[in-house]
C-alpha positions in Angstrom: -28.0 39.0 18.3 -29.5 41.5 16.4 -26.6 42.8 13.4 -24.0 40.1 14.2 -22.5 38.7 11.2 -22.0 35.0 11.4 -20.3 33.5 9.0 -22.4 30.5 8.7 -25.3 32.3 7.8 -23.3 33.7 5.1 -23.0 30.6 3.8 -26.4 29.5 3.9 -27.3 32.9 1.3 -24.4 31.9 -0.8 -21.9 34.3 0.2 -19.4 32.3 1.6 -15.4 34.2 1.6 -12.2 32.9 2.4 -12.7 35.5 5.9 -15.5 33.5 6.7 -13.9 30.2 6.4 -10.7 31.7 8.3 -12.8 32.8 11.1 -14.6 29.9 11.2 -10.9 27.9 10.9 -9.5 30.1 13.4 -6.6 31.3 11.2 -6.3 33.8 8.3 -7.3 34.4 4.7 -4.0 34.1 3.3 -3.7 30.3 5.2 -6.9 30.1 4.0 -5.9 30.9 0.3 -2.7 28.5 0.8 -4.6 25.4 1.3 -7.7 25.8 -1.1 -5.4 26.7 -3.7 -3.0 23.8 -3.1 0.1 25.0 -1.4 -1.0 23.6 2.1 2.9 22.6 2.2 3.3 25.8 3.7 0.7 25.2 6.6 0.7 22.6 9.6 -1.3 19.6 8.8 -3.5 20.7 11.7 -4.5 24.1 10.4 -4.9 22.2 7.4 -7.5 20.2 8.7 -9.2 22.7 10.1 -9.5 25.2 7.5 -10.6 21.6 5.0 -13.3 21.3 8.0 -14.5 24.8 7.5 -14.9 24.8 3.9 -17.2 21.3 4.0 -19.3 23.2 6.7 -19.7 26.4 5.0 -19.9 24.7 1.1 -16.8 26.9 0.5 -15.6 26.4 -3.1 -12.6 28.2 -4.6 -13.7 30.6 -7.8 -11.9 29.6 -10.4 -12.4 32.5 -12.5 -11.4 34.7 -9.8 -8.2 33.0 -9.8 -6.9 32.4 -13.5 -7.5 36.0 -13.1 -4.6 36.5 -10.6 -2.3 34.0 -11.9 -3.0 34.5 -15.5 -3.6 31.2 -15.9 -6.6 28.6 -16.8 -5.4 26.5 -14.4 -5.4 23.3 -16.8 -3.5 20.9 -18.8 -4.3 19.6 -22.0 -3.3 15.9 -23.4 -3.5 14.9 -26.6 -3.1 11.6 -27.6 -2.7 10.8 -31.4 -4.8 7.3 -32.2 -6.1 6.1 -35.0 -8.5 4.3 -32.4 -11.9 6.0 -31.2 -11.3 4.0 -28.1 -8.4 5.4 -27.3 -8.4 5.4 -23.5 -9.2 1.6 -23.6 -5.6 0.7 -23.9 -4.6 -0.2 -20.5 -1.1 1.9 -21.0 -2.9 4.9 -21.8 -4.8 4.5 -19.1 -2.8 3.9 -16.0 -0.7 7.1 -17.2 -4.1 9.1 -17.5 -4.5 8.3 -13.8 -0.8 9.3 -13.1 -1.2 12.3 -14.7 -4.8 13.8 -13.5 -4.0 12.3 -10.3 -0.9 14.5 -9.3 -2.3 17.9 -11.2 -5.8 17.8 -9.3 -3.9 17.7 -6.2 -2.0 20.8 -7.3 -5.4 22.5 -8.1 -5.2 21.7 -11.7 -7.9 19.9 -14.1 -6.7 18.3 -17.9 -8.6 19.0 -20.8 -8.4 15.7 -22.8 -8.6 14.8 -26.4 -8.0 11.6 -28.8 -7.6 12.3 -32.2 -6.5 10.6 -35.2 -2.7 11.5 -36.5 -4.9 12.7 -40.0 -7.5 15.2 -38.0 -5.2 16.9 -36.1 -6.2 20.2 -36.4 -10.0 19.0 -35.6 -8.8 18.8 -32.1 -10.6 21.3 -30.2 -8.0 22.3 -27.9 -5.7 23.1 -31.1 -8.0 25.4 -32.2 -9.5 27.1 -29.0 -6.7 27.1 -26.4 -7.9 26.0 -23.1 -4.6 25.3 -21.4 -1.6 26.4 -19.9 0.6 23.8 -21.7 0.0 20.5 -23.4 1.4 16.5 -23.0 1.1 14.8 -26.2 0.9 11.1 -26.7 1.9 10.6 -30.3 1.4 7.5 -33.1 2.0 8.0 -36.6 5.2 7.3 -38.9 8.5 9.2 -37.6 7.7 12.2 -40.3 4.0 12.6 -39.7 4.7 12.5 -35.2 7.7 15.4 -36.6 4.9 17.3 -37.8 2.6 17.0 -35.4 4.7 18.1 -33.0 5.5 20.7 -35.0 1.9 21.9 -35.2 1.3 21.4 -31.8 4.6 23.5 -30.9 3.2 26.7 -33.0 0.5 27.2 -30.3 3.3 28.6 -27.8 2.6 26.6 -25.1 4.9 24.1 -22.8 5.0 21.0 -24.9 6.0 17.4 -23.1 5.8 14.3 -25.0 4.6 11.5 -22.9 6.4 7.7 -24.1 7.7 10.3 -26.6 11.2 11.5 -27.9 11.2 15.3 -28.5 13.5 16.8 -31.9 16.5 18.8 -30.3 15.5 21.7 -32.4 11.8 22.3 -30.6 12.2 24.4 -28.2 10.5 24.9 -25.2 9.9 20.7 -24.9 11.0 17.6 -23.0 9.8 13.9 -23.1 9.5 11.2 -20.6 9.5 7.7 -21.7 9.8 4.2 -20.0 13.2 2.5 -20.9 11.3 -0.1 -23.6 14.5 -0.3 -25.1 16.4 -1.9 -22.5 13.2 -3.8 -21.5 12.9 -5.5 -24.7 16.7 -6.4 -24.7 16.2 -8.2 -21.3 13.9 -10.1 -22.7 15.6 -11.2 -25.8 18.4 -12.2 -23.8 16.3 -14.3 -21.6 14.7 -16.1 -24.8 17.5 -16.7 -27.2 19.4 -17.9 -24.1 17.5 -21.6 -24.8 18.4 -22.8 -28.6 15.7 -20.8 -31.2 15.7 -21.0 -34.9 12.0 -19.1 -35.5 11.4 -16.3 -33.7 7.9 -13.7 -34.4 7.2 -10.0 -32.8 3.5 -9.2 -32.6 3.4 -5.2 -33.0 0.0 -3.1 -34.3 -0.3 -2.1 -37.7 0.0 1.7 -36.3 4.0 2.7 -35.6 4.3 3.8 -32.0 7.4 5.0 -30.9 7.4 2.6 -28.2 6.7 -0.2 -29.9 9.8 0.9 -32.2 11.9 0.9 -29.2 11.0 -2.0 -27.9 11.6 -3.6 -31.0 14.8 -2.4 -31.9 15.8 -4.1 -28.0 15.2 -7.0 -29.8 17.2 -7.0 -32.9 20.6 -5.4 -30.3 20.3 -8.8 -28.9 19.7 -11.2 -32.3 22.4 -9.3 -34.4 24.5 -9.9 -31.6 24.0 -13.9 -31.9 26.6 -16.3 -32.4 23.3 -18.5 -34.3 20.8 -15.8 -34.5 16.9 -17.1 -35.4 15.0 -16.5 -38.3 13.6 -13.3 -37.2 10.2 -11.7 -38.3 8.3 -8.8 -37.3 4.2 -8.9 -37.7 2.0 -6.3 -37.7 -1.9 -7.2 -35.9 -4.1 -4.7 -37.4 -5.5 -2.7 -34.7 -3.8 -5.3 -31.6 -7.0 -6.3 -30.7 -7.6 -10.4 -30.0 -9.0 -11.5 -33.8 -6.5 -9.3 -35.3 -3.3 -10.7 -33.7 -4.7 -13.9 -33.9 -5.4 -13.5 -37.5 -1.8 -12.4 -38.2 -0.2 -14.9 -35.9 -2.2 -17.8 -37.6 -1.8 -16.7 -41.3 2.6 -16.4 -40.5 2.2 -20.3 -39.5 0.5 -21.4 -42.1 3.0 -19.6 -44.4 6.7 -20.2 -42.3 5.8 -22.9 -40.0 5.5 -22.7 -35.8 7.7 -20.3 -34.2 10.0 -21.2 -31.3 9.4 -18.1 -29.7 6.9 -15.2 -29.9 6.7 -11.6 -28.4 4.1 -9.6 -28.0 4.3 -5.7 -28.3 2.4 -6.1 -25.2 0.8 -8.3 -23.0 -2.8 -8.7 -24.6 -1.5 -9.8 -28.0 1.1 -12.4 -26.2 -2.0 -13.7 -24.6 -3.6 -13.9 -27.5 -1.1 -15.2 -29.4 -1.2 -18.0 -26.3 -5.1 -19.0 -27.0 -3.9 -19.1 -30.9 -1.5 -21.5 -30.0 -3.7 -23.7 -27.4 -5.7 -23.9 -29.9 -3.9 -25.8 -32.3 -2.7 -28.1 -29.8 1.0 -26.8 -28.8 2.0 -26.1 -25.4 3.3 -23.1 -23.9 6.2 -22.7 -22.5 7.1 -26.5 -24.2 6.3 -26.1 -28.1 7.0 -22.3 -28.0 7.9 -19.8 -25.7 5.4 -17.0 -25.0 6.8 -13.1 -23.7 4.3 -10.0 -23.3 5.1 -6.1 -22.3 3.7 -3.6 -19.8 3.2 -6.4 -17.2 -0.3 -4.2 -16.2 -2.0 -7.2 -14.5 -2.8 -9.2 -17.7 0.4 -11.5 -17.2 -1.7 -13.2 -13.9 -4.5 -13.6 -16.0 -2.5 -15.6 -18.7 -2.3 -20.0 -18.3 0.9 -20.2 -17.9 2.0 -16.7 -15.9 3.2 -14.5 -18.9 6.6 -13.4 -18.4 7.0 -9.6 -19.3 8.9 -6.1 -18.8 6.6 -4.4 -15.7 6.4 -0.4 -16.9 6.4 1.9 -14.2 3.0 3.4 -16.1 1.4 5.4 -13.3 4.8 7.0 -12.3 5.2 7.6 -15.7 1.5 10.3 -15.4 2.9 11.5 -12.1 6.6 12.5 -13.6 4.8 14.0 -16.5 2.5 16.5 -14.6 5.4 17.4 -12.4 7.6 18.2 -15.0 4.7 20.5 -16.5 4.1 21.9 -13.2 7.5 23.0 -12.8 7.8 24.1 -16.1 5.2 26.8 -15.3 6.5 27.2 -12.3 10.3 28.2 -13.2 9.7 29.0 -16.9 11.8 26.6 -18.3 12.0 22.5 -18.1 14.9 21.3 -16.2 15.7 18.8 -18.3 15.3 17.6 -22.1 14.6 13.8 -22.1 14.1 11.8 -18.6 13.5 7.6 -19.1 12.2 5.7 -16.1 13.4 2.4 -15.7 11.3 -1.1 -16.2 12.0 -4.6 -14.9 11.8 -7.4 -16.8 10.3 -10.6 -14.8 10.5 -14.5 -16.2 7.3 -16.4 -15.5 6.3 -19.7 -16.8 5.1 -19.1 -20.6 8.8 -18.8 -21.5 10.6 -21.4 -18.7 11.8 -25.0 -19.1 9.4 -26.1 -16.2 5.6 -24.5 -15.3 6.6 -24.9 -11.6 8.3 -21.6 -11.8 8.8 -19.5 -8.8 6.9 -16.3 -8.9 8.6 -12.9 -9.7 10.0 -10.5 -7.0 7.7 -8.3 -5.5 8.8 -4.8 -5.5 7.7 -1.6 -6.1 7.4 -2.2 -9.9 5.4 -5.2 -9.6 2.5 -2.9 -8.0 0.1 -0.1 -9.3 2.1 3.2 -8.7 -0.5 5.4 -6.9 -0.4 5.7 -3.0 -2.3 2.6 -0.6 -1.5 0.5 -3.6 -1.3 -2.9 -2.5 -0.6 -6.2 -5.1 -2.6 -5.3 -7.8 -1.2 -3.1 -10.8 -3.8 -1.7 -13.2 -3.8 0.3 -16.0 -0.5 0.2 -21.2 0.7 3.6 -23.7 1.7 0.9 -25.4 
């Protein structure tokens, strides 16, 4: 008719509002405004669908200025993660905690502003310079005084500051961390190992110090100085962790001290490796020396034998870190100072006395942590 106002002829000249989408929904604005802006909790899954139904048929898209407007925020979150590496989001850690993390903030409405810088060009970072967030998670490398002053830096910008596989100082206010337990992971599997007689035993770590890799270290020497017979003991450091590089270091240290009885990767890609180095020189794994790797992030199936490793709960590890910022902006304060999810440890055959091994448990660890995951685990920050 002549004068009516239909709302889908709004949306074909561009003028689409959340009235038209509620009339077109059958509800209001403000349900309306509830689910686009991601507190459909609030609404019956039905509405829900409805008013989702009416925003694909009228090409209804929320305006983002509009709304950091009302909230007074920009409605992202930055991560910075401190690498030496270019190709930083290559490390299978990093990125099954990237997905984690963007995952649960875009379904709260929220985007992340990303950057990779070395621990020397910090303040090259754009989003140090031109604030585009409402707070920041921080992935750190660097010695213990130069990831101190990072975080120092990165604290004068006044924003909400959480330190992903980090530990925050007590002094910086207006902080917390989340960390897997690599620690206690590394300890399991010292145990396991020095349980069979050792007299030689090597850690493969990158040349770079990351706290986790200092952790999981330090699980290591709890158990050896602990020994009734502890090994020969000796920590190597594999350039950049890549393959030649761990190789490289792995085949110089037997050339110079002689075949290990046991080696442990930092992670799962230098144990395997470390395992081709080996092969390669005709000894057997688990028989000549015994094999362990970290993060258990599918690599330990691809390994001949089945690596046995510590599974990290990675993906929880994103999800746990944008919740925590989330409900820091939400309540103004963290509620708590340090949280550390736990990891399993898992024997496989590089390490056992037979290859016949039975397979590990399957649990909720041994499986990508996203929802509809299956069997297969994907992502390591180290």
């Amino acid at each position: 008719m002549p004068g009516r106002r239909d709302s889908t002829d709004d949306a074909r000249r561009g003028r689409v509002t959340l009235r038209d989408v509620a009339q077109l929904a059958g509800t209001t604005p403000m349900t309306v405004s509830n689910v686009v802006n991601g507190r459909a909790g609030s609404v019956g899954p039905e509405v829900a669908k409805r008013v989702r139904a009416a925003c694909e048929r009228l090409g209804y898209r929320p305006h983002a200025n509009a709304r950091r407007l009302r909230t007074n925020r920009r409605q992202a979150i930055g991560v910075v993660i401190v690498d030496p590496s270019p190709a930083y989001v290559s490390d299978p850690l990093t990125a099954a905690m990237l997905a984690g993390l963007t995952a649960a903030l875009g379904r709260e409405g929220y985007s992340t502003v990303l950057h990779g810088v070395a621990p020397d060009d910090l303040d090259d970072a754009p989003l140090l310079r031109q604030i585009e967030s409402d707070g920041i998670c921080l992935m750190l490398s660097g010695t213990p005084a130069q990831r101190r002053g990072i975080v120092q830096r990165v604290h004068a910008l006044g924003q909400p500051l959480l330190l992903l596989q980090g530990e925050v100082d007590p002094g910086v206010p207006d902080a917390a961390s989340i960390f897997q337990d690599d620690r206690a992971g590394a300890a399991a599997l010292a145990t396991h190992l020095f349980a069979q007689p050792t007299r030689h035993a090597v850690m493969l770590v990158p040349q770079q110090p990351w706290p986790a890799m200092e952790r999981r270290e330090a699980g290591v020497r709890d158990v050896v100085k602990d020994l009734r017979d502890p090994p020969t003991f000796h920590l190597l450091r594999c350039g950049n962790e890549g393959f030649e590089p761990t190789q490289a270091a792995l085949a110089d240290h037997i050339d110079r001290h002689g075949v290990p009885d046991v080696v442990i990767g930092g992670n799962d890609q230098m144990a395997i490796a470390a395992i081709k180095l080996l092969a390669s020189r005709g000894l057997r794994v688990p028989q000549d020396v015994r094999v362990s790797g970290f993060n258990g992030l599918d690599f330990w199936r691809y390994a001949s034998p089945e690596l046995t490793t510590v599974f990290s709960p990675a993906y929880a590890l994103g999800e746990a870190a944008a919740a925590a910022m989330l409900e820091r902006l939400t309540l103004g304060s963290f509620s708590f100072r340090q949280r550390v999810l736990p990891v399993r440890f898992a024997a496989h055959a590089s390490t056992l006395a037979t290859t016949n091994a039975a397979p590990a448990p399957q649990d909720g660890n041994d499986r990508t942590h996203h929802p509809g995951a299956t069997t297969r685990r994907r992502g390591q920050a180290r």
